[in-house]
N, C-alpha and C positions, 0 to 999 in steps of 0.2 A: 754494342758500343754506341756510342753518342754524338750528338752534336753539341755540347754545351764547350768546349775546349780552345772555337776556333776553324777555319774552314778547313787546315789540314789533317784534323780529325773530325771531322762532319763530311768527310769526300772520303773520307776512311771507312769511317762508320755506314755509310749509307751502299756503297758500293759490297762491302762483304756483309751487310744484311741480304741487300738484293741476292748475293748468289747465295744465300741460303735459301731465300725465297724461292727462287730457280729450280733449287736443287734439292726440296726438303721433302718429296716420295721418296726418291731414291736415295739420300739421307735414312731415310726413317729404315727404309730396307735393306739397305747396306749394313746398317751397323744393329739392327735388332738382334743378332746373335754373340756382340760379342763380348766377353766375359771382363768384366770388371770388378770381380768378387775378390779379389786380392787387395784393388783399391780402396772396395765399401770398405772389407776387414780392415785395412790400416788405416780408414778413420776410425770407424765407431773403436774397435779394440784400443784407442786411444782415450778416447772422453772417459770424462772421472763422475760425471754426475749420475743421476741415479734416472736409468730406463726407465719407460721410452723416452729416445733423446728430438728434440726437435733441429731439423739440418734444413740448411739453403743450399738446395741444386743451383749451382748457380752455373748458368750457360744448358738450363737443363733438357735441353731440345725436343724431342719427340715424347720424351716422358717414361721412357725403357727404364731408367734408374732412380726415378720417385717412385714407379713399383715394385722394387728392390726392397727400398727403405722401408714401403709401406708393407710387405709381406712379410719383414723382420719386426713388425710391431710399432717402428718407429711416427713421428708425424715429418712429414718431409713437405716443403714447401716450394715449389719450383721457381727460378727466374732467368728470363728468355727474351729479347729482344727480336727476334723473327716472328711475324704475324702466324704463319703457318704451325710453326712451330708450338708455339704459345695456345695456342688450337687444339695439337696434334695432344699436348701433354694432357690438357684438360680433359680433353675423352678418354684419356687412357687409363682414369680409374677416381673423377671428378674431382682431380686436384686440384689446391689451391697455388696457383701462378702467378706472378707477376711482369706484368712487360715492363722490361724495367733494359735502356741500353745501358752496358756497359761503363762507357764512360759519361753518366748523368743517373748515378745512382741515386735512391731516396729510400734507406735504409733504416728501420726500427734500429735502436740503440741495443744493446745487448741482450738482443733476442732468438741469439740459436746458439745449441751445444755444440754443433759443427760446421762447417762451412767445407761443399764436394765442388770443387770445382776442378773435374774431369774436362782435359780436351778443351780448356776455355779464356782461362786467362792468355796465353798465347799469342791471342787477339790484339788483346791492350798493346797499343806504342808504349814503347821506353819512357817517352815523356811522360805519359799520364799513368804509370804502373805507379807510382809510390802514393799518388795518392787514393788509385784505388783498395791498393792495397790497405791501407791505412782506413777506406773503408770498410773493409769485410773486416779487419781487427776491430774497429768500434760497435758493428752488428753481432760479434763475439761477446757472449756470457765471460765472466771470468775464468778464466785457464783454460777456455773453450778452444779447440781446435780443428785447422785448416788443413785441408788433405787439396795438391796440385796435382794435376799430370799435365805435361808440357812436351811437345815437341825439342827437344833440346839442339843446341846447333855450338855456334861459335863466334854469338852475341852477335849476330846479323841480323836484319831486319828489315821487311818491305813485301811486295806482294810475290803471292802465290799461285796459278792458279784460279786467280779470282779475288781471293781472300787474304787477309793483311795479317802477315803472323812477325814475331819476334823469338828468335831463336837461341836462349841463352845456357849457357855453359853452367855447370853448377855453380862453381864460385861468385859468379855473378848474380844467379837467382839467388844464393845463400846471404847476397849481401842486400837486396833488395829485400827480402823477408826481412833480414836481421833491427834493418833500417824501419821500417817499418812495426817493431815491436811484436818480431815474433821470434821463437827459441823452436831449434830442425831438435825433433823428435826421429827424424826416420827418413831416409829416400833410399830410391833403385830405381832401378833400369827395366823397360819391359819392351816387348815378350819375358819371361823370366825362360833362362836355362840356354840361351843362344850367346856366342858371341858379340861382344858391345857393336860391333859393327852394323849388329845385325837388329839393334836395340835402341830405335828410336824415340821413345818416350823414358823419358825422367820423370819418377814421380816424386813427389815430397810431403812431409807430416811433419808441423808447425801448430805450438802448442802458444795462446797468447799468452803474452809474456811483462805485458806493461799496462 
């Protein structure tokens, strides 16, 4: 995330970098084991163009999931706002990353077949979600397609923990995609196979559309 919006998102922004900063060993340790092959499958098994596709990690933290993409063949290019972070990815298999916050993106024009944004939009306030979103649809090739996972809630918003999440309902994320000029190819609910209760991530697949 950013500061370009204003100082209620630059106090936003700057505070849940910091606890990434804080927290980005035991981040990287934490989550090195955990399975996101459901989510790569419902991007790529979605793109229409012709392998290998080029994707933007976007939120792409320690770099666990740009070696995914890269051991499928693919070319993945990671973007990460945490110094450490941005670091951690680079050593992980000498990708190419961008520190780029959140909200003060500087994004090529239609230059990726997908857009992985696992665990990261979330982040974005409400206020500033249509226009980011509106830019990951412009860094979109045509009919290129966005893959989300989201903490889902009940359109609440504010901190966590440290960290500034926004917690939207589907109908709400479907209308903020839709706004934004994209068409739901696909969503669920994960862990897969547990009760919704028990199934805190929505994910979604969003084909550009305009």
């Amino acid at each position: 995330m950013g500061a370009s919006d204003g100082p209620d998102h630059a106090a936003i922004a700057r505070a849940t970098l910091a606890h990434y900063e804080r927290q980005a060993e035991a981040f990287r340790e934490g989550t090195r084991g955990h399975d996101v092959r459901q989510n790569i499958d419902a991007l790529l098994s979605r793109i229409e163009a012709t392998p290998p596709f080029t994707i933007l990690d976007f939120g792409c933290g320690p770099g666990r999931d740009l070696r995914a993409f890269a051991a499928l063949g693919h070319v993945a290019i990671g973007l990460e706002g945490a110094p450490s972070f941005v670091a951690m990815a680079r050593e992980a298999g000498a990708f190419d990353v961008w520190q780029q916050d959140f909200l003060a993106l500087a994004l090529p024009a239609a230059r990726f077949d997908g857009v992985f944004a696992n665990a990261s939009l979330f982040h974005v306030p409400s206020s500033a979600l249509p226009r980011v979103l509106r830019e990951l649809h412009d860094t979109l090739k045509p009919r290129g397609v966005l893959f989300a996972s989201n903490p889902h809630g009940h359109n609440e918003e504010g901190w966590n923990r440290g960290r500034y999440g926004a917690y939207h309902d589907l109908p709400t994320w479907s209308r903020y995609m839709s706004e934004a000029g994209f068409a739901m190819l696909d969503h669920y609910y994960r862990p897969s196979g547990l009760p919704r209760d028990q199934q805190p991530w929505l994910a979604s697949v969003w084909r550009k559309a305009d």
